[in-house]
Steps between C-alpha positions, in 0.01 A plus 500: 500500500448261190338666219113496641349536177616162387503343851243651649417524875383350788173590638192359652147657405285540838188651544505690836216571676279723210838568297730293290847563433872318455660421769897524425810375750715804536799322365311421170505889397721768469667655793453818303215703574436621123589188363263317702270736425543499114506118498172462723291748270635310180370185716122605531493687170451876607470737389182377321167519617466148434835394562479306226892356450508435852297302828320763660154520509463853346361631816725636825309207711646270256878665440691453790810356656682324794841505544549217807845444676631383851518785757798549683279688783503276841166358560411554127479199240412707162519828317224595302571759234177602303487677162199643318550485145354772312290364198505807270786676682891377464452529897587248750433656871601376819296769722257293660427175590292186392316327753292271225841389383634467828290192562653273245876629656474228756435204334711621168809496773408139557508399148799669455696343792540821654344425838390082588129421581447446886217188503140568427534864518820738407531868666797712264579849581537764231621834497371720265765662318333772396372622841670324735240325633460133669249300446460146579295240266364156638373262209477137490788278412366118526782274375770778464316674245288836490106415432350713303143269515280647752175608600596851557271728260583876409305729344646554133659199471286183384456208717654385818898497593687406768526820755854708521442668834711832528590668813659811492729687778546901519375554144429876583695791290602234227540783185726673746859491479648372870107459571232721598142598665239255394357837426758659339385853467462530870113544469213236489369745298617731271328697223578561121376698220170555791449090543594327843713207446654287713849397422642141625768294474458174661722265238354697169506908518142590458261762442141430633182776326192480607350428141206697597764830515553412141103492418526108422319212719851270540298202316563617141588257295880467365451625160287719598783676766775493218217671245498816714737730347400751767534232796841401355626868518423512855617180611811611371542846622451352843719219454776766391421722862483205688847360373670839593334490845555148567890552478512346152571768278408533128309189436388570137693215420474257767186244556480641905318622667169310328165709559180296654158641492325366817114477563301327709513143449236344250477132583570412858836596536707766709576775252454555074862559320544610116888543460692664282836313408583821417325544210332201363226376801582169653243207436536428883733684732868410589586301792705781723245742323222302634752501877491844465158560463444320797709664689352859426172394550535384848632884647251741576520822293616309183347491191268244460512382867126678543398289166626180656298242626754361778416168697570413801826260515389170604627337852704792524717463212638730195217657305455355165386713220327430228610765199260490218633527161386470118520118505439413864673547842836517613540395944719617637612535884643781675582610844619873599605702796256745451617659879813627324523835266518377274353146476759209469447188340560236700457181240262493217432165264305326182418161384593438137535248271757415213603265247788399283409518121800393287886472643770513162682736260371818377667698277526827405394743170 
């Protein structure tokens, strides 16, 4: 490669769904693995809290990455590698995945020339590097270009979009090597340290707690959550059980499984989430973290399934949940085979929005 801090290189700035990140063609970094890595923290400035010498937004909502390339999978138009770039941490982990940045993958391919628009409306298939998941994205494409005008709205994003729908296919066991249980510890239930959690893995491994088993209502405010030293400790013994349960060993220095307090919901919706991300608390919830929520919710037994206010699916369709979070509500659809032991997923999905924000050069510290 050229010298990149004189030359720079060549990435587009999206905001995906409640998250904003680069989006990167594979062949514009490093094959290397560590000098990838070293090149994409010098990127978004970390480590710095502020990440001041570099683009991220000093936050891990704010400091992430996608590294997009053609698959050579039948069937499959994309690969979707995501990256979570630590802000205070020389750490960039590829242990879970990004649903919020998923939904500018599709229309980035576009831009790029990776995959051509199909008329009004464009359907690309991505596999999800990290997992090994599929998931296929629809999004308008009027003229041969994406959209990103619309009058889709989100909760924690301003405004309206255009919608990115996302339909995902055997998302169970993601965190798994090979795959796994969308309950990975064999139980709907399990207990830790004397609390009943449920642990889930339905795209994004997750650890559901009652927030009432914790002696907190679920509708806490966010600094208020990251305040409580006590809280904090407990969050993250259980994340640090959970991870060894859920088949994903020592994951003191991982960002999975994330930790959501449930509670009953508060305005109208199907169920009240404060996530932990692990350690800072999320200002809404993750996509697949919002998926898997859902999906717990919906099994009898599970945490938070008797706090749940579940509807009725209308003219027979998938059930579409509403999942409460600090700045609004995340729906999301999903549809099980509750007759098996344990439940399979048979598709799950989300509507989000994104939007391009600058295509160029950036260059590194």
């Amino acid at each position: 490669m050229s010298d990149v801090r004189q030359d720079g290189i060549r990435a587009m700035q999206m905001r995906g769904g409640t998250s904003k990140g680069l989006y990167f063609l594979a062949g514009d970094l490093p094959a290397d693995v560590a000098e990838r890595d070293d090149l994409l923290l010098r990127v978004m400035g970390s480590p710095d809290p502020r990440q001041i010498d570099g683009v991220g937004g000093a936050h891990p909502l704010t400091s992430k990455v996608a590294v997009v390339s053609p698959s050579a999978r039948p069937g499959i138009d994309i690969d979707y590698l995501f990256l979570q770039v630590v802000v205070d941490q020389a750490i960039v982990t590829d242990k879970q995945n990004c649903g919020n940045i998923l939904a500018g993958i599709g229309p980035f391919a576009v831009e790029r020339g990776l995959v051509a628009a199909t008329g009004d409306q464009t359907r690309v298939r991505i596999r999800m590097v990290n997992t090994d998941g599929i998931v296929t994205a629809t999004f308008p494409t009027p003229g041969g270009r994406p959209r990103y005008d619309g009058a889709t709205a989100i909760d924690g994003v301003p405004g309206t979009a255009a919608a990115v729908v996302l339909d995902f296919e055997e998302s169970g066991g993601s965190a798994v090597e090979g795959g796994g249980s969308v309950f990975p510890t064999g139980n709907v239930t399990d207990v830790f340290s004397g609390i009943p959690v449920t642990c889930v893995d339905n795209g994004m491994p997750v650890v559901l707690v009652a927030a009432a088993s914790l002696g907190r209502t679920g509708r806490e405010s966010i600094a208020e959550l990251e305040a409580d030293e006590e809280l904090n400790k407990r969050v993250q013994e259980l994340r640090l059980e959970a991870g060894q349960a859920m088949g994903l060993g020592d994951v003191s220095g991982t960002t999975v499984p994330k930790i959501s307090l449930v509670a009953p919901p508060a305005h109208g919706g199907t169920i009240a989430t404060r996530t932990f991300i692990p350690v800072r608390v999320h200002e809404s919830i993750g996509v697949l973290g919002a998926v898997s929520v859902g999906t717990a919710i919906m099994v009898p037994g599970a945490v938070g399934h008797d706090l749940a206010v579940l509807a009725e699916p209308l003219d027979g369709g998938v059930p579409r949940l509403s999942v409460e979070h600090p700045s609004g509500a995340l729906q999301v659809e999903a549809e099980l085979d509750t007759t098996a032991s344990p439940p399979r997923v048979i598709r799950s999905g989300v509507v989000r929005t994104a939007r391009k924000l600058f295509d160029g050069t950036v260059f590194p510290r």
